[in-house]
DRENTOR-820881 format. One record per atom (N, C-alpha, C): residue in one letter; atom name; x, y, z; residue number from 1. Coordinates in nm, 2 decimals, padded with zeros to 4 digits. Layout:
N
{"A" "CA" {X Y Z} NUM}
...
***
This chain:
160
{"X" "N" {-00.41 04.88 07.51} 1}
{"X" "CA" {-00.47 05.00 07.46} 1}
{"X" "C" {-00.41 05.13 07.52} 1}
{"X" "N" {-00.38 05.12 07.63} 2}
{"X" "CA" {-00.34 05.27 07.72} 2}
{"X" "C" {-00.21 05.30 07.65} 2}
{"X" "N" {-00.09 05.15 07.60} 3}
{"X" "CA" {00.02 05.17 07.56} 3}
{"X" "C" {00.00 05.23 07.43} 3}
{"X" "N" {-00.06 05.20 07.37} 4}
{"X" "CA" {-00.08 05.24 07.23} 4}
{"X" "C" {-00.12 05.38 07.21} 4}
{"X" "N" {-00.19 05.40 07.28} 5}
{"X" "CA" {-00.27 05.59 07.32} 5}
{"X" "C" {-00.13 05.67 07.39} 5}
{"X" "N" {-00.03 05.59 07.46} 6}
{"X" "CA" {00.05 05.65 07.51} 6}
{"X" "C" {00.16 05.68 07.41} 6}
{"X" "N" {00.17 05.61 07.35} 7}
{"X" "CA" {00.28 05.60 07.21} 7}
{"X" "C" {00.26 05.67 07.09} 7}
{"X" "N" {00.08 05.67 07.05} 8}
{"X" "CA" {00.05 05.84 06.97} 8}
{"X" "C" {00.06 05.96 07.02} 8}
{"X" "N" {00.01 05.91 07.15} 9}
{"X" "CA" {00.05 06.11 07.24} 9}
{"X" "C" {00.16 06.17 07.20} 9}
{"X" "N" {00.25 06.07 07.22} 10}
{"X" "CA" {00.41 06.10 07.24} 10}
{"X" "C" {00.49 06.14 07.08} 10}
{"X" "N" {00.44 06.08 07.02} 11}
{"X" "CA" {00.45 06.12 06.88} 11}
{"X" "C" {00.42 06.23 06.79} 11}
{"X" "N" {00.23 06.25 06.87} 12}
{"X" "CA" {00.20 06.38 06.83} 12}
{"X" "C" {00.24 06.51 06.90} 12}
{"X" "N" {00.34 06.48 06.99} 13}
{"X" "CA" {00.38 06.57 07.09} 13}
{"X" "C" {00.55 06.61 07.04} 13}
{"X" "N" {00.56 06.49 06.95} 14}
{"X" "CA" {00.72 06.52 06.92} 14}
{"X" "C" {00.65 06.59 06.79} 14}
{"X" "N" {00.57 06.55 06.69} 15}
{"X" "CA" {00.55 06.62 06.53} 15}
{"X" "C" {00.55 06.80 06.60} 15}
{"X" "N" {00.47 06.82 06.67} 16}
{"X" "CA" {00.42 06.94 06.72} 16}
{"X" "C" {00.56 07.02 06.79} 16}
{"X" "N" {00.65 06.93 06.85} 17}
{"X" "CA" {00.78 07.00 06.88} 17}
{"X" "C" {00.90 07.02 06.75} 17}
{"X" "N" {00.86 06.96 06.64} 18}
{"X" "CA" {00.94 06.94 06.49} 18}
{"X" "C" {00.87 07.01 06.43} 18}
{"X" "N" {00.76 07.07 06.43} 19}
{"X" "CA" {00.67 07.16 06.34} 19}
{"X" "C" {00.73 07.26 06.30} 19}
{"X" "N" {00.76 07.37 06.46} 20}
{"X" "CA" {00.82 07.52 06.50} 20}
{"X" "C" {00.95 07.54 06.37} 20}
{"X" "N" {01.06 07.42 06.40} 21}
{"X" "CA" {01.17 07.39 06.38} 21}
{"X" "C" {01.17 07.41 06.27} 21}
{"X" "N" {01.14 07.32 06.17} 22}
{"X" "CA" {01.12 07.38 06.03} 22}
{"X" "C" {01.06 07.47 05.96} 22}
{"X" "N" {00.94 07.53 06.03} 23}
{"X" "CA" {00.91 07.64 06.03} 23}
{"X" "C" {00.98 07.75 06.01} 23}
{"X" "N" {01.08 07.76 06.13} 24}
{"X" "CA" {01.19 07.87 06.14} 24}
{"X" "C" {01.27 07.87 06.08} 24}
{"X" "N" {01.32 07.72 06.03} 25}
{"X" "CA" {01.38 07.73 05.90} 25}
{"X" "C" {01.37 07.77 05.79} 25}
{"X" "N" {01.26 07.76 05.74} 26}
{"X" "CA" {01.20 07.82 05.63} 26}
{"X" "C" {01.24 07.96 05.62} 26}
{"X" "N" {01.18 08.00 05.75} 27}
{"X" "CA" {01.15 08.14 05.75} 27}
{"X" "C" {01.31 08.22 05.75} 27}
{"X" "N" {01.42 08.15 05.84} 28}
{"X" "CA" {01.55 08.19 05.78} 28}
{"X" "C" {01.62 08.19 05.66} 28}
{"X" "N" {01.56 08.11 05.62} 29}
{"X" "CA" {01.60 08.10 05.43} 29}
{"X" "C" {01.54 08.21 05.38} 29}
{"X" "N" {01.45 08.25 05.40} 30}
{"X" "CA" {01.39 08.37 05.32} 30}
{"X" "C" {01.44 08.51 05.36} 30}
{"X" "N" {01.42 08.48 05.52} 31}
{"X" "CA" {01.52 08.61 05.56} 31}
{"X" "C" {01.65 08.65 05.54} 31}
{"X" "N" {01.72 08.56 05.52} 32}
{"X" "CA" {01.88 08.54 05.49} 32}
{"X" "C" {01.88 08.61 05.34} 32}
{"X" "N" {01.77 08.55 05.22} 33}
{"X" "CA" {01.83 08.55 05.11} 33}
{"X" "C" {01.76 08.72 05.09} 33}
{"X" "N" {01.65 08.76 05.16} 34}
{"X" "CA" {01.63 08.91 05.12} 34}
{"X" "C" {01.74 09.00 05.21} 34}
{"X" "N" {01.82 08.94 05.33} 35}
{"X" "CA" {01.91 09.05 05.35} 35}
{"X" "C" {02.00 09.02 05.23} 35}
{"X" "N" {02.09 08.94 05.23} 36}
{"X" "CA" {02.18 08.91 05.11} 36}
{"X" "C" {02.12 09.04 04.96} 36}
{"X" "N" {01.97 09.03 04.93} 37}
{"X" "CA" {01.94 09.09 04.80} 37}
{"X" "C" {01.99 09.25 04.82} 37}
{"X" "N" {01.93 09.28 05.00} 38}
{"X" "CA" {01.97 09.47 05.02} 38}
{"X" "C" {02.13 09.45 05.03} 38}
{"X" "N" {02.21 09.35 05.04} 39}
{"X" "CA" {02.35 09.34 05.06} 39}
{"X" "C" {02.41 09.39 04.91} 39}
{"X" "N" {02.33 09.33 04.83} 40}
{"X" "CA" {02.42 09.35 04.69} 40}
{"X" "C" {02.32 09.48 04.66} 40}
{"X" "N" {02.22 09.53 04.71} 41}
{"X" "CA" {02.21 09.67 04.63} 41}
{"X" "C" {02.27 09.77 04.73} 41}
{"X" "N" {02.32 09.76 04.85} 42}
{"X" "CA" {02.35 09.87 04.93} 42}
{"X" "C" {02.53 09.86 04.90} 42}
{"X" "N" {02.62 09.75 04.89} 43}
{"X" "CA" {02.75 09.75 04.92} 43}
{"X" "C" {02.76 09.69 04.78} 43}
{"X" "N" {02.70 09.65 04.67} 44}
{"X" "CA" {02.76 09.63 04.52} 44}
{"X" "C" {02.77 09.49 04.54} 44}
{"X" "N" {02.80 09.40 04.41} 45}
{"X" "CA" {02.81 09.30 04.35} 45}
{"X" "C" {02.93 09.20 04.45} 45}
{"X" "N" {03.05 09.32 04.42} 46}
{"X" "CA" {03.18 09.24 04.46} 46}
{"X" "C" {03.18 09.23 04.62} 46}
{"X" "N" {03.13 09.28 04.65} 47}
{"X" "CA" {03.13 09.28 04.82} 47}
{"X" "C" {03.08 09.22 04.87} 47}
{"X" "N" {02.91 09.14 04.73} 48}
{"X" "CA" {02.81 09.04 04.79} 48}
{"X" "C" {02.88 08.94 04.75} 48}
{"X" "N" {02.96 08.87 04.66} 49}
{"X" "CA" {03.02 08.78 04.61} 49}
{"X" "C" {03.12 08.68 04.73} 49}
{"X" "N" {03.21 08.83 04.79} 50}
{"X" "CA" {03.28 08.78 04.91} 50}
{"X" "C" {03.22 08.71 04.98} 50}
{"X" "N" {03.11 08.82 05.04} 51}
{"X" "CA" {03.08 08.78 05.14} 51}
{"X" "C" {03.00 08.63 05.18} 51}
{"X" "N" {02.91 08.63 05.07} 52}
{"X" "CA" {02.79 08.50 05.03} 52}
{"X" "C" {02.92 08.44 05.01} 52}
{"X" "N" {03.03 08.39 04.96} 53}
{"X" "CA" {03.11 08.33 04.92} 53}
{"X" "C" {03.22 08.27 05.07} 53}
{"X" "N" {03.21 08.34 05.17} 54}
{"X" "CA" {03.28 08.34 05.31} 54}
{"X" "C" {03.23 08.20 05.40} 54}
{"X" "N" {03.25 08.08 05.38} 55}
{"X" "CA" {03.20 07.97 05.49} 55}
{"X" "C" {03.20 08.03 05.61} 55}
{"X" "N" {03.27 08.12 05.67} 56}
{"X" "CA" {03.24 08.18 05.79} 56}
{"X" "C" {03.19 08.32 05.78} 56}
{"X" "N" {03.13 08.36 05.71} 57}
{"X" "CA" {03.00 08.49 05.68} 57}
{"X" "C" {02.91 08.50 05.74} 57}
{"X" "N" {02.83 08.57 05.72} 58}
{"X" "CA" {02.71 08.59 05.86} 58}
{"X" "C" {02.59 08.56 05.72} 58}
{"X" "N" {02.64 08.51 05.59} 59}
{"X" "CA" {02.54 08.43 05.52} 59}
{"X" "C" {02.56 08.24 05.54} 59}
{"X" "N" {02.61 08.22 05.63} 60}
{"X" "CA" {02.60 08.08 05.64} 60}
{"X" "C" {02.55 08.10 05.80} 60}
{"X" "N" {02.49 07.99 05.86} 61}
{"X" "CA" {02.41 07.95 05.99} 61}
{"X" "C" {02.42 07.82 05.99} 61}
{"X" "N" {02.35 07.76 06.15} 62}
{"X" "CA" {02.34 07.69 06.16} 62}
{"X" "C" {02.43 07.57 06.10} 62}
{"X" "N" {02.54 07.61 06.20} 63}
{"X" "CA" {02.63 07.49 06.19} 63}
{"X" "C" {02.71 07.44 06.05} 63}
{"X" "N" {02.67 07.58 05.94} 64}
{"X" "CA" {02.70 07.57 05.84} 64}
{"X" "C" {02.67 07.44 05.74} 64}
{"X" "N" {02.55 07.44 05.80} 65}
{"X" "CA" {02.43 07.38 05.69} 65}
{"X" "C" {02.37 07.43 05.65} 65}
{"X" "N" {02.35 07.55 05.69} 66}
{"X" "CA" {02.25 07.62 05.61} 66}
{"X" "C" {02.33 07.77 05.55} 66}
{"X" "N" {02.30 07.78 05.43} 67}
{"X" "CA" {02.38 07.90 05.33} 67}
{"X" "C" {02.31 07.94 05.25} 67}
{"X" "N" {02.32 08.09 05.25} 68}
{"X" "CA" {02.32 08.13 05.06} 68}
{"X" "C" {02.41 08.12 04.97} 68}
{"X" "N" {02.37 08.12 04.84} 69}
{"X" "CA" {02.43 08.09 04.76} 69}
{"X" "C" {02.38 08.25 04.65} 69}
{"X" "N" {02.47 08.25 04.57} 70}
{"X" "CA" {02.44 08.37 04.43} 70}
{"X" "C" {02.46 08.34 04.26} 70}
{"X" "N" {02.37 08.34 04.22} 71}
{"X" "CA" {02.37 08.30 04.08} 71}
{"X" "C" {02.34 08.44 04.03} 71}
{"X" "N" {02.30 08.39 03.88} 72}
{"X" "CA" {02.30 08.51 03.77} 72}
{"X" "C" {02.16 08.41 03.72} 72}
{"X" "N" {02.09 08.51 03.59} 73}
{"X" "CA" {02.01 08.42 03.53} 73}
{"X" "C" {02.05 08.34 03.41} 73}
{"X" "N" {02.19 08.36 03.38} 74}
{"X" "CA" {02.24 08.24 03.28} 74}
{"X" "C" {02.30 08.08 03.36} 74}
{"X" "N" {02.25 08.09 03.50} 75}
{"X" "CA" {02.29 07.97 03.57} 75}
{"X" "C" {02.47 07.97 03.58} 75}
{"X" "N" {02.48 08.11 03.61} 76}
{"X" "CA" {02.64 08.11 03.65} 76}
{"X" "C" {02.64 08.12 03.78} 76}
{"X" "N" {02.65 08.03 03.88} 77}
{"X" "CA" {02.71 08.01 04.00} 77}
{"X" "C" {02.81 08.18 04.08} 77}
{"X" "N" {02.80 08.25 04.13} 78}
{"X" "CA" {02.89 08.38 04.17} 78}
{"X" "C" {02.94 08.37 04.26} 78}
{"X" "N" {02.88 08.29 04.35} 79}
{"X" "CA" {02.91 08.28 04.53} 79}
{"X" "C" {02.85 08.13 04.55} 79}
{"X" "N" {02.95 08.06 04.65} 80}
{"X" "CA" {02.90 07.95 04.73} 80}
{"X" "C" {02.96 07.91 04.79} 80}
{"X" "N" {02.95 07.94 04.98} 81}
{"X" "CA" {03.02 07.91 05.07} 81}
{"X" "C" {03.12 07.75 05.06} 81}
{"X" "N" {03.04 07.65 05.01} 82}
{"X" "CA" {03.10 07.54 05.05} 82}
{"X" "C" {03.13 07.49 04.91} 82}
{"X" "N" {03.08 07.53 04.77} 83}
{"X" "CA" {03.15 07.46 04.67} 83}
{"X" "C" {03.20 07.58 04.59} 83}
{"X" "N" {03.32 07.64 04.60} 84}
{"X" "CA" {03.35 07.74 04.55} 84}
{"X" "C" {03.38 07.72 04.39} 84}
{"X" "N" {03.38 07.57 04.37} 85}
{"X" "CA" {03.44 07.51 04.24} 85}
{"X" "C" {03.34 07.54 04.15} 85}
{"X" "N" {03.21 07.58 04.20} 86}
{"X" "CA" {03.11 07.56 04.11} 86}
{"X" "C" {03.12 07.70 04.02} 86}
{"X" "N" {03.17 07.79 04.11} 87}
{"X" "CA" {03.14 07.92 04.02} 87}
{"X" "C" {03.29 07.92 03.90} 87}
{"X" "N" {03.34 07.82 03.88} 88}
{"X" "CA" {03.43 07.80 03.77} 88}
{"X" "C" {03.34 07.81 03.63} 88}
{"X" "N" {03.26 07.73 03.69} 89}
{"X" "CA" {03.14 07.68 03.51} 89}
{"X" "C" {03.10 07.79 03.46} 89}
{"X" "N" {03.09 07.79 03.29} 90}
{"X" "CA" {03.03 07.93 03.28} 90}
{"X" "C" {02.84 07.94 03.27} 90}
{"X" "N" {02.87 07.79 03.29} 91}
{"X" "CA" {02.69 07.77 03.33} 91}
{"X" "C" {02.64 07.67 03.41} 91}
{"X" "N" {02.56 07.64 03.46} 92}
{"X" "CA" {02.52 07.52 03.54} 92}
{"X" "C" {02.38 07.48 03.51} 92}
{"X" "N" {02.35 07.52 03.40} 93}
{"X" "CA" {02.18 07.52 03.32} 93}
{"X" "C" {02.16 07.36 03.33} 93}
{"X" "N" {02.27 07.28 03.26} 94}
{"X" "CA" {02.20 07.12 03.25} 94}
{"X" "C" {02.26 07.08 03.34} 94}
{"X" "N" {02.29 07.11 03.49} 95}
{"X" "CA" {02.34 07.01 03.58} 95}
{"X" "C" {02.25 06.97 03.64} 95}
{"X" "N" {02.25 06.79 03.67} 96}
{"X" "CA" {02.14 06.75 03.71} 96}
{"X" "C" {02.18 06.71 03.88} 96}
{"X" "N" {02.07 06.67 03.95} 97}
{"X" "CA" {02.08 06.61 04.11} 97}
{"X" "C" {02.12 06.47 04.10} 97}
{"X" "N" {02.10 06.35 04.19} 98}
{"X" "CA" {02.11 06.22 04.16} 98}
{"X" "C" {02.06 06.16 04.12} 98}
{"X" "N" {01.88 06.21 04.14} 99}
{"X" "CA" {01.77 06.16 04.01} 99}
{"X" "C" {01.78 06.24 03.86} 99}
{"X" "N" {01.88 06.28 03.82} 100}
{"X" "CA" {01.83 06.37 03.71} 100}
{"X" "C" {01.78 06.47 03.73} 100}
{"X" "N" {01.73 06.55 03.80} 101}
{"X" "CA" {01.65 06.68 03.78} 101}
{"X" "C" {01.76 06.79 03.79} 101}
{"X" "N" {01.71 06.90 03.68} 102}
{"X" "CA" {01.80 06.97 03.62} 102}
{"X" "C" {01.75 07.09 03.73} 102}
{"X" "N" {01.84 07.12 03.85} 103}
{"X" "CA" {01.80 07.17 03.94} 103}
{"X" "C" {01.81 07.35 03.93} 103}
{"X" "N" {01.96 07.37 03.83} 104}
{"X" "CA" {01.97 07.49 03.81} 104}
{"X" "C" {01.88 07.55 03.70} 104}
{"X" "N" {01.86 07.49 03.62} 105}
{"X" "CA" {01.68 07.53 03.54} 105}
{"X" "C" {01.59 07.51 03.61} 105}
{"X" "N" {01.55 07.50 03.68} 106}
{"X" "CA" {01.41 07.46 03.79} 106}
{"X" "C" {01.46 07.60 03.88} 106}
{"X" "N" {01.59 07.65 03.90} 107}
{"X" "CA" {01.62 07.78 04.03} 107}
{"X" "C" {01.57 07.90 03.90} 107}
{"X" "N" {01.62 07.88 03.79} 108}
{"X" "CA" {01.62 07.99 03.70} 108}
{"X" "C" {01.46 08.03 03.72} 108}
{"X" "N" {01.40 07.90 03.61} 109}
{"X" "CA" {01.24 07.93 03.62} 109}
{"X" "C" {01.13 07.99 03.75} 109}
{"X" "N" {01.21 07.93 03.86} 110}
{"X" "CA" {01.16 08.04 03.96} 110}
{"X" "C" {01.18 08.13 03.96} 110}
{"X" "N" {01.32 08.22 03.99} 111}
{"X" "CA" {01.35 08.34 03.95} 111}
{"X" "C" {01.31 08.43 03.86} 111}
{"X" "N" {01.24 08.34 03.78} 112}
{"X" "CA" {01.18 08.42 03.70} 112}
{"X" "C" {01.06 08.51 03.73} 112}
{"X" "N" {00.93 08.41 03.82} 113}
{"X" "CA" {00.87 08.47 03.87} 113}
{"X" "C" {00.86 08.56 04.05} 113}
{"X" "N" {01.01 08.53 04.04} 114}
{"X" "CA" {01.05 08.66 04.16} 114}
{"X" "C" {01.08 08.62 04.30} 114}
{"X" "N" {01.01 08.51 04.33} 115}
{"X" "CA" {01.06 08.41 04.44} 115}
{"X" "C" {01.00 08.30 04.41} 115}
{"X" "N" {01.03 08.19 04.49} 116}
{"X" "CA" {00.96 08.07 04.49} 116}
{"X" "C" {01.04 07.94 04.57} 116}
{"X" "N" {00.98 07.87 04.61} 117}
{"X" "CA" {01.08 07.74 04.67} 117}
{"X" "C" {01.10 07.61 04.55} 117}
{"X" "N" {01.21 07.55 04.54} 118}
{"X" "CA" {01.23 07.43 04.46} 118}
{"X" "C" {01.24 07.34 04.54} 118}
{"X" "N" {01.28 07.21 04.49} 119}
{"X" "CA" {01.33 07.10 04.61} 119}
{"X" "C" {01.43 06.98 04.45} 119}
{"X" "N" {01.55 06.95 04.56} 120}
{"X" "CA" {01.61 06.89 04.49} 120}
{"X" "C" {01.74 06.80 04.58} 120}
{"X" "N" {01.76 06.74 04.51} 121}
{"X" "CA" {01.89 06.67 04.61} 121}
{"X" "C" {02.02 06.66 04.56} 121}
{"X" "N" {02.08 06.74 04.73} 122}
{"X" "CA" {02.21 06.82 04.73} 122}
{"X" "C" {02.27 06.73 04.86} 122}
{"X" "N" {02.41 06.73 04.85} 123}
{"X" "CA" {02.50 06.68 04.96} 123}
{"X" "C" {02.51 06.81 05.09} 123}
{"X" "N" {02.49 06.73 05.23} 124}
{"X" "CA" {02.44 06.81 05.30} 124}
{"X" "C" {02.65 06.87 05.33} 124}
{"X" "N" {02.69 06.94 05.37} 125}
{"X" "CA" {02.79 06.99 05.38} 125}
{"X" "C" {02.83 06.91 05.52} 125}
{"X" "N" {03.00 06.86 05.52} 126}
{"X" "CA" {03.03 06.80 05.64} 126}
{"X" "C" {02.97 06.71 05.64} 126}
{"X" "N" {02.88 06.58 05.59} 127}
{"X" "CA" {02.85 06.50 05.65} 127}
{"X" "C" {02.85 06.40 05.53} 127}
{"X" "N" {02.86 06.44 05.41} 128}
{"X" "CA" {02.91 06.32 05.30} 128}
{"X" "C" {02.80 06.23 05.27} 128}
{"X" "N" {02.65 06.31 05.33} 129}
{"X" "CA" {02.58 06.23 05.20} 129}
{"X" "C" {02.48 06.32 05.14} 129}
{"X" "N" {02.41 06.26 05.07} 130}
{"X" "CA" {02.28 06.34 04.97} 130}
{"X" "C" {02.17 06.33 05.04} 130}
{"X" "N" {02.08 06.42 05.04} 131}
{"X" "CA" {01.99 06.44 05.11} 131}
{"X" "C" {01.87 06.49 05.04} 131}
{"X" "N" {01.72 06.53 05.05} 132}
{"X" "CA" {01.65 06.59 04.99} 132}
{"X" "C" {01.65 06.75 05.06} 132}
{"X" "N" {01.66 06.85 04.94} 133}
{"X" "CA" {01.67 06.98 05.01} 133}
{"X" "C" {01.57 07.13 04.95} 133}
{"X" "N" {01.49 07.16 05.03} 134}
{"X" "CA" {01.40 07.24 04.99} 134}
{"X" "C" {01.48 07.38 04.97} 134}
{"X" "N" {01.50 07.49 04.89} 135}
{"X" "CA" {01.57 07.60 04.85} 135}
{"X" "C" {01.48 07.71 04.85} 135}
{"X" "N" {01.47 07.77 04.88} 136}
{"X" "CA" {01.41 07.95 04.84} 136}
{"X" "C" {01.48 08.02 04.76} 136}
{"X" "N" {01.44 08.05 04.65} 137}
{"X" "CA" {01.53 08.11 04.56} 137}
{"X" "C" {01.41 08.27 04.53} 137}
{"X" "N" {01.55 08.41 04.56} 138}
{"X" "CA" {01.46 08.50 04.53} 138}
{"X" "C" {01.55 08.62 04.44} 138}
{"X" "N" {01.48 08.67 04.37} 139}
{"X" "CA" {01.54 08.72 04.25} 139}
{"X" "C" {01.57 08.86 04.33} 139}
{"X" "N" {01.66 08.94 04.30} 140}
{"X" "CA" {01.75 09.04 04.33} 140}
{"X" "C" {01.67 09.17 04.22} 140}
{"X" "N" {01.55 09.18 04.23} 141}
{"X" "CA" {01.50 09.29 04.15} 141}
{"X" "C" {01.59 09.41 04.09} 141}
{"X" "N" {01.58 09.44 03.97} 142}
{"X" "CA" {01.62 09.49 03.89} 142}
{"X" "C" {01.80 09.45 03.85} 142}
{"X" "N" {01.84 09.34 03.86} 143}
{"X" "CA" {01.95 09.24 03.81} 143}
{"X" "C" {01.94 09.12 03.76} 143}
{"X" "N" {02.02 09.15 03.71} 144}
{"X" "CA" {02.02 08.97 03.67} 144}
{"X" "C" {02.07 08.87 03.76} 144}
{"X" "N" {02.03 08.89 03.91} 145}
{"X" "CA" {02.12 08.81 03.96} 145}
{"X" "C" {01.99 08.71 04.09} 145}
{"X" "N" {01.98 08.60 04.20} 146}
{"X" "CA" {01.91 08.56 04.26} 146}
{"X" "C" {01.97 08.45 04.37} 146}
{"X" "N" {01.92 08.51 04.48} 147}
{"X" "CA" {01.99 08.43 04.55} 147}
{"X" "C" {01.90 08.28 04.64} 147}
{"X" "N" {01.98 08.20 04.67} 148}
{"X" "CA" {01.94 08.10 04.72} 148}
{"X" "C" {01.94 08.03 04.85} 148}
{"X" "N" {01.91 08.01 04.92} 149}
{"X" "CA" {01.92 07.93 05.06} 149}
{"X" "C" {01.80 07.84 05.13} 149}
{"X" "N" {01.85 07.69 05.16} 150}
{"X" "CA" {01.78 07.62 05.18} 150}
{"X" "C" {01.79 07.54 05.30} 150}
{"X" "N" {01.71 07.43 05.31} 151}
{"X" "CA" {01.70 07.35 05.41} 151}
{"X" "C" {01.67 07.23 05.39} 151}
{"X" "N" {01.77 07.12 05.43} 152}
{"X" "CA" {01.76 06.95 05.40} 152}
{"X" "C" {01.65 06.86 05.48} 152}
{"X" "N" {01.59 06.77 05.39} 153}
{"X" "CA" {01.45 06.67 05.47} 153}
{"X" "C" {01.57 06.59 05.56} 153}
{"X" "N" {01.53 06.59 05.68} 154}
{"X" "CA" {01.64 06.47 05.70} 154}
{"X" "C" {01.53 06.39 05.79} 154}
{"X" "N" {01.58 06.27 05.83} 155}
{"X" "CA" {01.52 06.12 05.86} 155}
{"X" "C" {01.45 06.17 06.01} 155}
{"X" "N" {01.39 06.15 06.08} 156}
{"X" "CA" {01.33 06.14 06.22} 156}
{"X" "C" {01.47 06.14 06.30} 156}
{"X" "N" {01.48 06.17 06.40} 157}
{"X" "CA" {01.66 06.18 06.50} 157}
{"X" "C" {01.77 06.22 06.40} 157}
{"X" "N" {01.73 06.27 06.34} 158}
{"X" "CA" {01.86 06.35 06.23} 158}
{"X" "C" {01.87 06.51 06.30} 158}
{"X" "N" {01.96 06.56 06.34} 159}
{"X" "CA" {02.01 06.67 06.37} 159}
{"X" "C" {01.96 06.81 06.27} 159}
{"X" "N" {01.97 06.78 06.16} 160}
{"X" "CA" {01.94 06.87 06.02} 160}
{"X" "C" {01.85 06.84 05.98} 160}
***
């Protein structure tokens, strides 16, 4: 009995030490993507493109897992630290995740209403696999444009 009371303790003592952690993550996604939005209305388009676009920018953290990204509302890709290939497409409207879900229509529809979180599964950067990843997507008022930054579910002793 005592072992077993000692082995919930300890667990509820780790959830409560993992709580903060994603919390803060959260909360840097959001804060990342509203400096990024005063980035492109204070220094213009081309400057936010770079820079969101820089794997070593002061829009990527944490070990460079965690980034913004810049779209438009026709699902054109502008900026993205780690898959620069993407902003080749001239749309990304039907690309789907590994289940199917059409993730860049799910960013749009948020955007639409001005912010919001999605969740979808994206390969975590540097480590070569797919993961589940929650996104904050917030729209760049009076543009057509919205930016994105998220954070991956990873397994219990997973680093990310």
């Amino acid at each position: 009995m005592k072992r077993i009371t000692t082995h919930t303790l300890t667990v509820f003592i780790l959830v409560l030490l993992a709580f903060p952690a994603l919390a803060g993550t959260r909360d840097d996604c959001i804060t990342k993507c509203k400096e990024a939005a005063e980035f492109i209305k204070s220094r213009g388009i081309d400057a936010a493109i770079k820079e969101i676009g820089n794997k070593d920018g002061r829009f990527v953290w944490n070990e460079g897992v965690s980034y913004v990204f810049l779209m438009n509302m026709k699902a054109k890709m502008l900026a993205h630290p780690h898959k620069p290939e993407l902003t080749q497409a001239e749309s990304l409207y039907e690309t789907t995740d590994i289940n199917g879900k059409q993730l860049f229509k799910d960013m749009i529809e948020t955007a639409k209403k001005g912010k919001g979180w999605t969740k979808y599964v994206w390969p975590v950067p540097g480590m070569g696999v797919n993961k589940p990843k929650y996104t904050f997507i917030y729209r760049v008022s009076g543009t057509d444009y919205f930016i994105g930054a998220g954070f991956y579910v990873m397994a219990p002793g997973e680093y990310y």
